[in-house]
CHARMM-style PDB file with segment names, atoms N, HN, CA, C and O in Angstrom:
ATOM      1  N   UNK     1      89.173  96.737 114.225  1.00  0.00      PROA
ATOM      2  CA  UNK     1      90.189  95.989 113.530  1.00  0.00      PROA
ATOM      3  C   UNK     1      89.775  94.523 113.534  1.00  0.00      PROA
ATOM      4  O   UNK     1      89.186  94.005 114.483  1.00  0.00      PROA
ATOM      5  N   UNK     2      90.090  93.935 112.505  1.00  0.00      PROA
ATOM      6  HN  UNK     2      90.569  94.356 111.734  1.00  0.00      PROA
ATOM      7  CA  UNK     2      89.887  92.584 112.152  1.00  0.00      PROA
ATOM      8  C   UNK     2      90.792  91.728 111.675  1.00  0.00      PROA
ATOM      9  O   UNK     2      90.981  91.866 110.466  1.00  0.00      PROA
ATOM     10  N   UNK     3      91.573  90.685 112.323  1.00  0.00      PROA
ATOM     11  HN  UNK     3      91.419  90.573 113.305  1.00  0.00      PROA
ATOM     12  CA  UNK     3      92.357  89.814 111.412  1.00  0.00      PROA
ATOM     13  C   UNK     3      91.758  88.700 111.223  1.00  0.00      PROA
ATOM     14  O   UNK     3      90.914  88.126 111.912  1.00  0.00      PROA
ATOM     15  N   UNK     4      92.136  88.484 110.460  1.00  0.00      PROA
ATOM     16  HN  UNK     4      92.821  88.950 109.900  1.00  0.00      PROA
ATOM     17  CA  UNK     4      91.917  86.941 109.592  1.00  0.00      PROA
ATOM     18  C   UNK     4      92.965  86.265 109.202  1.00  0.00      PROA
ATOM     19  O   UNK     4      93.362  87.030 108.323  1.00  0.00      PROA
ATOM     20  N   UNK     5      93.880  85.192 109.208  1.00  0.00      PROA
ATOM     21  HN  UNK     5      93.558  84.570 109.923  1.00  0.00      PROA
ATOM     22  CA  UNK     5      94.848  84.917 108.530  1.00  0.00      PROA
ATOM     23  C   UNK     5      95.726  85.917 108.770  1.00  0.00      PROA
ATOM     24  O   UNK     5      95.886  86.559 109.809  1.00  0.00      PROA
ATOM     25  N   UNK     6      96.456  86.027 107.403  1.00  0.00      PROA
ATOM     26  HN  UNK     6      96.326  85.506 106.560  1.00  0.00      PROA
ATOM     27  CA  UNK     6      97.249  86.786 107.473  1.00  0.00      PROA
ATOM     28  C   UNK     6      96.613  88.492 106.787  1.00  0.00      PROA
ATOM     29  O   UNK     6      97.313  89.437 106.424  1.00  0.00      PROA
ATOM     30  N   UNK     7      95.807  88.441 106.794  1.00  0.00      PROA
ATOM     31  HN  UNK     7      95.238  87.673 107.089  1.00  0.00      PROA
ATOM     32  CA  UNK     7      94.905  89.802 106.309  1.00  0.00      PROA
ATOM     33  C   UNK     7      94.172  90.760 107.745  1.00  0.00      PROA
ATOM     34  O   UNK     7      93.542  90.348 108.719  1.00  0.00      PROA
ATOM     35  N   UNK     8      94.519  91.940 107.410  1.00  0.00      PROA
ATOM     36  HN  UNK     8      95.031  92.275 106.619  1.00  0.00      PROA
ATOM     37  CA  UNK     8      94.015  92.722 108.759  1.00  0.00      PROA
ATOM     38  C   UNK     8      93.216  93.950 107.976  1.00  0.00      PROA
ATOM     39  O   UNK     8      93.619  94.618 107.023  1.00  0.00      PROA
ATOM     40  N   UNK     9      92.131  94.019 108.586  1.00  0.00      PROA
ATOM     41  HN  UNK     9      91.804  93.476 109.360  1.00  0.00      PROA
ATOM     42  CA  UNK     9      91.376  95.041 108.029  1.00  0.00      PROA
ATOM     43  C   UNK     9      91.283  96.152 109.727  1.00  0.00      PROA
ATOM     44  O   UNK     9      91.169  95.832 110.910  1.00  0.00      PROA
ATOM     45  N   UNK    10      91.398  97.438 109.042  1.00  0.00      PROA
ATOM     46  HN  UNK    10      91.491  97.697 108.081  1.00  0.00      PROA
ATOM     47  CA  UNK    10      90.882  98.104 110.032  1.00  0.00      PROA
ATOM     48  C   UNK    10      89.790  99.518 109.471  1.00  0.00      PROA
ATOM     49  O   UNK    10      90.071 100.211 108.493  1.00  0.00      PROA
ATOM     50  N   UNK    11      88.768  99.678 110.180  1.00  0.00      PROA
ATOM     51  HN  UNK    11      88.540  99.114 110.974  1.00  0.00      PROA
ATOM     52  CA  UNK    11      87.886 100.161 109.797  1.00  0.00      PROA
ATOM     53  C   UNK    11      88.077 102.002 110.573  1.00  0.00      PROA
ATOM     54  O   UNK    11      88.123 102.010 111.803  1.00  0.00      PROA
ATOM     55  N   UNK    12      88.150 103.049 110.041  1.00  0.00      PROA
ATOM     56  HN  UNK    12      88.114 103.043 109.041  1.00  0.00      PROA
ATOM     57  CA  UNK    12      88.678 104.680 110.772  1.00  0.00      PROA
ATOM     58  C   UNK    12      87.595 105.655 110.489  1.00  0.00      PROA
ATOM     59  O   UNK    12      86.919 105.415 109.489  1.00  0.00      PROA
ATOM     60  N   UNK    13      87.306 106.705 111.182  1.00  0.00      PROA
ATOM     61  HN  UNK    13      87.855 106.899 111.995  1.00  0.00      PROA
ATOM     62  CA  UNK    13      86.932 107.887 111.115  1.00  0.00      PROA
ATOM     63  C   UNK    13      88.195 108.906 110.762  1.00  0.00      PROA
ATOM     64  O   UNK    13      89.150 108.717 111.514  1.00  0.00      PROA
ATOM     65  N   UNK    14      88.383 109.886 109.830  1.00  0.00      PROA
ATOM     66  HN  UNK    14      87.606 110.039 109.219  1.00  0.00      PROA
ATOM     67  CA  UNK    14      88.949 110.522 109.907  1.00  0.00      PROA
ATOM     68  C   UNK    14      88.326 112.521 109.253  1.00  0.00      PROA
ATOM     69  O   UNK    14      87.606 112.912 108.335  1.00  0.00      PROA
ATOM     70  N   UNK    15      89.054 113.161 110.270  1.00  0.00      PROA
ATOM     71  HN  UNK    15      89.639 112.843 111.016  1.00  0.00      PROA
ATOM     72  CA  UNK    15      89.068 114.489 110.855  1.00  0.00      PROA
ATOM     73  C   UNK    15      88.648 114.974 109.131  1.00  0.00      PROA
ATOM     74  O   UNK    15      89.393 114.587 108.230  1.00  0.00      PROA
ATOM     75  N   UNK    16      87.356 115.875 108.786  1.00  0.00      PROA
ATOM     76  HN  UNK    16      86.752 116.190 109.518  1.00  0.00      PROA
ATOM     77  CA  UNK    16      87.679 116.571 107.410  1.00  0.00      PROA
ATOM     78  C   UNK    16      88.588 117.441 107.201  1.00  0.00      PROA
ATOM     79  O   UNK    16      88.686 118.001 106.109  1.00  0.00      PROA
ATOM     80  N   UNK    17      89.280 117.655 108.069  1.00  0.00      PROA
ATOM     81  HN  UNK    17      89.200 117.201 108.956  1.00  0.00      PROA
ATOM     82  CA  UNK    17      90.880 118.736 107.381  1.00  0.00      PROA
ATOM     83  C   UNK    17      92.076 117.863 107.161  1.00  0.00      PROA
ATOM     84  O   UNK    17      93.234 118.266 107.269  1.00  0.00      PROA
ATOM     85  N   UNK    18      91.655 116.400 106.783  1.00  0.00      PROA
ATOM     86  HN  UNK    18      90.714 116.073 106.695  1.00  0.00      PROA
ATOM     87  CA  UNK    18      92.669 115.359 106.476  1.00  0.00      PROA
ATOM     88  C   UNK    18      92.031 114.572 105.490  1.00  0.00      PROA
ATOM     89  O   UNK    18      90.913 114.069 105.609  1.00  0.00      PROA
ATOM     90  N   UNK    19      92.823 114.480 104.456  1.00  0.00      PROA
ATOM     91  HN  UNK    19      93.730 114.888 104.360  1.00  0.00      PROA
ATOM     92  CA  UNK    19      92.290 113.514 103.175  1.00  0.00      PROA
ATOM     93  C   UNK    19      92.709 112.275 103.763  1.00  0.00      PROA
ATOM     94  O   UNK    19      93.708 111.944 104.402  1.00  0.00      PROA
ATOM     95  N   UNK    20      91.177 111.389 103.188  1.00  0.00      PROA
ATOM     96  HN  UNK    20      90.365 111.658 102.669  1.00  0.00      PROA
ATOM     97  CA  UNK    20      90.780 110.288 103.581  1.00  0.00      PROA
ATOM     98  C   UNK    20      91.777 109.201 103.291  1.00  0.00      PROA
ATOM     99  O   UNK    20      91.978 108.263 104.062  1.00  0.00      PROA
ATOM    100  N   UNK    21      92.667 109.447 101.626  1.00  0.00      PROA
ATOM    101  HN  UNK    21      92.503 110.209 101.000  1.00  0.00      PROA
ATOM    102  CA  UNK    21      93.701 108.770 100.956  1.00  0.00      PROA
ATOM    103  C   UNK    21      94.692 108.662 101.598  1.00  0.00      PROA
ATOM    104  O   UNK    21      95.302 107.644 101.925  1.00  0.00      PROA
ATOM    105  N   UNK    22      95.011 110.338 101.926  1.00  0.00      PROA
ATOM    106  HN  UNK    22      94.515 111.165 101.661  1.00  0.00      PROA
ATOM    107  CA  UNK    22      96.566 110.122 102.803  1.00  0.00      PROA
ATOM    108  C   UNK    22      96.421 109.000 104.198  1.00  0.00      PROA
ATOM    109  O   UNK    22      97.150 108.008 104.238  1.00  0.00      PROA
ATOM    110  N   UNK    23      95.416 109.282 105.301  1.00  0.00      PROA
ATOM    111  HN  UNK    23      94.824 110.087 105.269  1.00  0.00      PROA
ATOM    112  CA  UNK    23      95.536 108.807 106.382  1.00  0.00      PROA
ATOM    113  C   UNK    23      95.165 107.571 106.221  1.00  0.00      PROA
ATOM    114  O   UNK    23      95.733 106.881 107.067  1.00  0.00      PROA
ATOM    115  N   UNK    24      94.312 106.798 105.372  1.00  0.00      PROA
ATOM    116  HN  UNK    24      93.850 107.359 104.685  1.00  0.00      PROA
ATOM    117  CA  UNK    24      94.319 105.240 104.824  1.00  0.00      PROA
ATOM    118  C   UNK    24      95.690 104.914 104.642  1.00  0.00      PROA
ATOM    119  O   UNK    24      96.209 104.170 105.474  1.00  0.00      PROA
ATOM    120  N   UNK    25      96.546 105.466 103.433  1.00  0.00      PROA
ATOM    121  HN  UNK    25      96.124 106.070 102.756  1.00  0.00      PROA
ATOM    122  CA  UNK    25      97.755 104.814 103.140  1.00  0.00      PROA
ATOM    123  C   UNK    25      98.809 104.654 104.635  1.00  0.00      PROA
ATOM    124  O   UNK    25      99.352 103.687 105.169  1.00  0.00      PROA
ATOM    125  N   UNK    26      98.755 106.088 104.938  1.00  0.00      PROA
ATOM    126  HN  UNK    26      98.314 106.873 104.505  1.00  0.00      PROA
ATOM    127  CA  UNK    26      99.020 106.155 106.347  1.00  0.00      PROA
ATOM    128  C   UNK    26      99.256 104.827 107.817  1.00  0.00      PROA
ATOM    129  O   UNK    26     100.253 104.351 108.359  1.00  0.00      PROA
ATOM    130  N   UNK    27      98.042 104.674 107.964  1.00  0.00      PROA
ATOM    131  HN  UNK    27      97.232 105.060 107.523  1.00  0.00      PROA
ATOM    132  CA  UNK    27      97.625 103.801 108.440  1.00  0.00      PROA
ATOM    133  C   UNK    27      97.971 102.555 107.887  1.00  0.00      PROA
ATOM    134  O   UNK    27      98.687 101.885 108.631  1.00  0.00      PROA
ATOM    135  N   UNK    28      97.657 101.995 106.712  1.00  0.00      PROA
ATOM    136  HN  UNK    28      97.076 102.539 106.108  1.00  0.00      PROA
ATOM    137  CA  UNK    28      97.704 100.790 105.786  1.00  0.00      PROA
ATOM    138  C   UNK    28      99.565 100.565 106.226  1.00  0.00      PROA
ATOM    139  O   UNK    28      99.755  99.513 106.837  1.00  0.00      PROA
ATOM    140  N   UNK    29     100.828 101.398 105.981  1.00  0.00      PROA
ATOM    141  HN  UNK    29     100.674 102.253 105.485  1.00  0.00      PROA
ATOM    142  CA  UNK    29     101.587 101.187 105.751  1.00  0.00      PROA
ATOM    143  C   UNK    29     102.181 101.498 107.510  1.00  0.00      PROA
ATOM    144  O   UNK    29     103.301 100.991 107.452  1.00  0.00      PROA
ATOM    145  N   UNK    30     102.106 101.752 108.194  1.00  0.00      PROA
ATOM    146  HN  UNK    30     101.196 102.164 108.241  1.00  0.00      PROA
ATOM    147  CA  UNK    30     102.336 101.923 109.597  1.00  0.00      PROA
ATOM    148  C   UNK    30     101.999 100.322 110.183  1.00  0.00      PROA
ATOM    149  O   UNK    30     103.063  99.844 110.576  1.00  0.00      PROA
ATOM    150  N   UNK    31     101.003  99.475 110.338  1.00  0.00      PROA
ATOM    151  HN  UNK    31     100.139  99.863 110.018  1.00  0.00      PROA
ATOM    152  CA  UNK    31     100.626  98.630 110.653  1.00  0.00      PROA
ATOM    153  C   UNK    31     101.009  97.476 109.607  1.00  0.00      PROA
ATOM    154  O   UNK    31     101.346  96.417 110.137  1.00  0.00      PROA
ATOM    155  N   UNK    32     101.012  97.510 108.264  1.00  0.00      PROA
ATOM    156  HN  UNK    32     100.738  98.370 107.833  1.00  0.00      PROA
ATOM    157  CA  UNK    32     102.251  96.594 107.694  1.00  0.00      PROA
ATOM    158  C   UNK    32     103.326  96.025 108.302  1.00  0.00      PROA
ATOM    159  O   UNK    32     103.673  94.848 108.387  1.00  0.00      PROA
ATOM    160  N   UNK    33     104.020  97.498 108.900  1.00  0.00      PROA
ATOM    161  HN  UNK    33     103.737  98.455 108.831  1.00  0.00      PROA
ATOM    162  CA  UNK    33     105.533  97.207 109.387  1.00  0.00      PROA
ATOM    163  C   UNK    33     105.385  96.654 110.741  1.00  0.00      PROA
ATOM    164  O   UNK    33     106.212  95.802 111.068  1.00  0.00      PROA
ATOM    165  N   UNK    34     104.744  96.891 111.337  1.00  0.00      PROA
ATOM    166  HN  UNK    34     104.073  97.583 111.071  1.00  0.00      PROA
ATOM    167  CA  UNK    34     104.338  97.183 112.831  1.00  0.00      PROA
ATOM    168  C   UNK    34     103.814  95.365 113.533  1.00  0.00      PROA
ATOM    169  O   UNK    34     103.898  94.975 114.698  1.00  0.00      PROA
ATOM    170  N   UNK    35     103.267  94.555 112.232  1.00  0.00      PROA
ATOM    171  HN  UNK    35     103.198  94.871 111.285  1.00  0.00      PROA
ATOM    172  CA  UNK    35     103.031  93.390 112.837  1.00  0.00      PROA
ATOM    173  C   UNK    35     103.827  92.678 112.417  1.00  0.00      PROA
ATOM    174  O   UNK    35     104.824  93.113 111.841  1.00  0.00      PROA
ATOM    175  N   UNK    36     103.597  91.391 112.595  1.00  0.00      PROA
ATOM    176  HN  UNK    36     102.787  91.038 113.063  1.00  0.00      PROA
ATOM    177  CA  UNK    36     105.017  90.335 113.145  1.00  0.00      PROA
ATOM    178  C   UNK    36     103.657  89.135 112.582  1.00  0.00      PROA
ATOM    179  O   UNK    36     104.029  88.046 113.020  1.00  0.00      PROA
ATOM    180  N   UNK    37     102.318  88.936 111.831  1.00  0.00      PROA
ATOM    181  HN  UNK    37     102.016  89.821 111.475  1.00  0.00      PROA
ATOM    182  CA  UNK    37     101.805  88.153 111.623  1.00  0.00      PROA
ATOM    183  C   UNK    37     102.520  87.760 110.081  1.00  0.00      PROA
ATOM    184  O   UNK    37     102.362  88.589 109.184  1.00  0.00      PROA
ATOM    185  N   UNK    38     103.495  86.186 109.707  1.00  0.00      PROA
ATOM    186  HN  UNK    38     103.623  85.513 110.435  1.00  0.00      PROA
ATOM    187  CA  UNK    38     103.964  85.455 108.765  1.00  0.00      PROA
ATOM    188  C   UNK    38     102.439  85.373 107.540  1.00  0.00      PROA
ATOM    189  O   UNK    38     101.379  84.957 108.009  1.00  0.00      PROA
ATOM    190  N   UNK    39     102.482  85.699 106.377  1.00  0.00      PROA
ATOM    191  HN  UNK    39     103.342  86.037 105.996  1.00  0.00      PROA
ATOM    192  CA  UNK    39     101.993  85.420 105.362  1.00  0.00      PROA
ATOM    193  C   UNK    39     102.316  84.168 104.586  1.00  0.00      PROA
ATOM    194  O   UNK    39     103.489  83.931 104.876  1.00  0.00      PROA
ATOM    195  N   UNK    40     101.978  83.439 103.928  1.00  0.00      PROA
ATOM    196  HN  UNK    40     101.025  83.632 103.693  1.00  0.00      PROA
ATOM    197  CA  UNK    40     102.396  82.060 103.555  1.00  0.00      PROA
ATOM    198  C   UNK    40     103.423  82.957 102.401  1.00  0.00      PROA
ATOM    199  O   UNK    40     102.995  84.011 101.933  1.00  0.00      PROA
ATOM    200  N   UNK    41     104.939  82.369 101.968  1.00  0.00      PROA
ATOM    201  HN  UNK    41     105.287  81.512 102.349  1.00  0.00      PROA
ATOM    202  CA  UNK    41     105.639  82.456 101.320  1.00  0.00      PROA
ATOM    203  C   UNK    41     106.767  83.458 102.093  1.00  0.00      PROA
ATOM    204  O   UNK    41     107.871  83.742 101.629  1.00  0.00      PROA
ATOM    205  N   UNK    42     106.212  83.925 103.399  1.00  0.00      PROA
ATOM    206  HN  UNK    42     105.315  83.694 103.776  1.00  0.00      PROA
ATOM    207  CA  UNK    42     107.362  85.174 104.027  1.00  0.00      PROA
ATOM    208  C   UNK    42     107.030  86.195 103.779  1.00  0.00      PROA
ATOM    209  O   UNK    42     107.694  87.210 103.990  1.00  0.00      PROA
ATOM    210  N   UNK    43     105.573  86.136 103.114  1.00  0.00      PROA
ATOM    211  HN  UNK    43     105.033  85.311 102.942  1.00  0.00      PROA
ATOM    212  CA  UNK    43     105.211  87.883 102.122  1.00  0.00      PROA
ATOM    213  C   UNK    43     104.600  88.452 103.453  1.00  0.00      PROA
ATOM    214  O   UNK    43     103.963  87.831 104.304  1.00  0.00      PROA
ATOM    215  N   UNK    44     104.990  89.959 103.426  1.00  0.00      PROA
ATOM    216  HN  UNK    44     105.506  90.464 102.734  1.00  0.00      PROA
ATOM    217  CA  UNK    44     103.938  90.640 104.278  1.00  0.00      PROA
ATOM    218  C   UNK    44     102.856  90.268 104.491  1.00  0.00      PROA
ATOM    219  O   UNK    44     102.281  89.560 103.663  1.00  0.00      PROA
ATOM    220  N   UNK    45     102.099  90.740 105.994  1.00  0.00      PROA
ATOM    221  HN  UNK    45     102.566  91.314 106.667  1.00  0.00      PROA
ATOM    222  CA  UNK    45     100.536  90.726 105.929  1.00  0.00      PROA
ATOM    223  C   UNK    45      99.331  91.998 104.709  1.00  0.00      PROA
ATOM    224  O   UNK    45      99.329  93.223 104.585  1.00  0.00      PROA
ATOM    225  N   UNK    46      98.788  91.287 104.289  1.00  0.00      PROA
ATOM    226  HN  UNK    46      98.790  90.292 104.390  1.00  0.00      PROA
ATOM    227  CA  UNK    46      97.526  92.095 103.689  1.00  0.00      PROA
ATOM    228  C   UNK    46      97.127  93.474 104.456  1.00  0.00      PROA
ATOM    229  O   UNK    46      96.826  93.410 105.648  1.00  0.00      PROA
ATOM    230  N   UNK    47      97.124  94.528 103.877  1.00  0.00      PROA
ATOM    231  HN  UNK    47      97.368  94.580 102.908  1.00  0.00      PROA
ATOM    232  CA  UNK    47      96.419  95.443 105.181  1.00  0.00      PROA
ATOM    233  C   UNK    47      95.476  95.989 104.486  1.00  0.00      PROA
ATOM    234  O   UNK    47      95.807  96.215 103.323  1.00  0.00      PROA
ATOM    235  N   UNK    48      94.322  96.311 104.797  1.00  0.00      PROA
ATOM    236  HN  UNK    48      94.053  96.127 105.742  1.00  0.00      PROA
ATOM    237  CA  UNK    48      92.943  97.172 104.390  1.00  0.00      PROA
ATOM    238  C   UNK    48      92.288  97.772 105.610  1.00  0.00      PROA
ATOM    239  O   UNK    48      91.845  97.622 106.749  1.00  0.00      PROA
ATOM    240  N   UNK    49      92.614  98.810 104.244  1.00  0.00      PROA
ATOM    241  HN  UNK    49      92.973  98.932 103.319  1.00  0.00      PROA
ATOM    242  CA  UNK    49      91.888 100.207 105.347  1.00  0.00      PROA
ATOM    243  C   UNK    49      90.569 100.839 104.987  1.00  0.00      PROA
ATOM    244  O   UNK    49      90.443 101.327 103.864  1.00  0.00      PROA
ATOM    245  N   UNK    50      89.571 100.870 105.855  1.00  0.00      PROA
ATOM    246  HN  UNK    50      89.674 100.473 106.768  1.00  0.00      PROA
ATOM    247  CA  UNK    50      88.150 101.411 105.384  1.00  0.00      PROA
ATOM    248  C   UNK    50      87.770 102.609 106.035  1.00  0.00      PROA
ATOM    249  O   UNK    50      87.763 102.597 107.266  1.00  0.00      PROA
ATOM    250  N   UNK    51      87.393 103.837 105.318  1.00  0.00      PROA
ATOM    251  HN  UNK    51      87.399 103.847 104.318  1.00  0.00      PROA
ATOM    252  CA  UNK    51      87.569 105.057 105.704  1.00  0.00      PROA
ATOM    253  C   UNK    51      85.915 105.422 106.079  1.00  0.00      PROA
ATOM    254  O   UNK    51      85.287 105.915 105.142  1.00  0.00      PROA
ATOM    255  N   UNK    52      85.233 105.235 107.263  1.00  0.00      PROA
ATOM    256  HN  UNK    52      85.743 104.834 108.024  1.00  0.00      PROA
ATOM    257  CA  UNK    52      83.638 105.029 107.500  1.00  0.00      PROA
ATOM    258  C   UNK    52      83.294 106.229 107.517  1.00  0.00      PROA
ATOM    259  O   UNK    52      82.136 106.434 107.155  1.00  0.00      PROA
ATOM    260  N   UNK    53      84.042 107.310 107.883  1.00  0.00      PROA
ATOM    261  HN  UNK    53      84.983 107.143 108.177  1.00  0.00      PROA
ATOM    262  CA  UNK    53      83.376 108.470 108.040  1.00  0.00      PROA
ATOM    263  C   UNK    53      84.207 109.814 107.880  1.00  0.00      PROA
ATOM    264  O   UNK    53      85.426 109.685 107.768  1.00  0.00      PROA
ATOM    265  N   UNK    54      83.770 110.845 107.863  1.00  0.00      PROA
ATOM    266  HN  UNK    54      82.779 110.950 107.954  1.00  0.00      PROA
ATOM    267  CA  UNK    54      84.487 112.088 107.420  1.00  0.00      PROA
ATOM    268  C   UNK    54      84.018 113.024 108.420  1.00  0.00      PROA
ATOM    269  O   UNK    54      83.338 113.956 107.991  1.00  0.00      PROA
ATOM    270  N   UNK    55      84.268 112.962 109.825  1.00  0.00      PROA
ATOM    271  HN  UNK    55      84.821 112.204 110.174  1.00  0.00      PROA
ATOM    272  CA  UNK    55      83.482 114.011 110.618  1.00  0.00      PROA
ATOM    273  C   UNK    55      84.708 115.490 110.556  1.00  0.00      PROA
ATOM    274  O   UNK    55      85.862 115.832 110.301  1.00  0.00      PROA
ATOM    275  N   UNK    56      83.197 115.986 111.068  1.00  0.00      PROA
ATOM    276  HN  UNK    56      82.259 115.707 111.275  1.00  0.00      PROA
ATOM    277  CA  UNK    56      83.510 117.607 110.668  1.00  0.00      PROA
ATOM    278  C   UNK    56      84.422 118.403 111.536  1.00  0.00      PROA
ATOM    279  OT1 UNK    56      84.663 119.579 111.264  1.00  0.00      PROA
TER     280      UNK     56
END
């Protein structure tokens, strides 16, 4: 995981009997709610999710 500002990237492996989409959004929207880092204007933080691998 990486923040910057108000932008957080986190980088996942996820299980191949789980689509890569669902558990990104997953993730992306769990950790949205979950931090308490102010965006300029009151807007949520940025979240990006990078899906590195697909193990078996």
């Amino acid at each position: 995981m990486r923040i910057e500002g108000a932008h957080i990237r986190i980088e996942l492996a996820v299980a191949a009997d789980h689509r890569a989409v669902d558990v990104a959004r997953a993730v992306r929207t769990a950790v949205a709610h979950a931090v308490s880092i102010p965006a300029p204007g009151d807007q949520p933080p940025t979240v990006a999710v990078l899906v590195t691998a697909v193990d078996p």
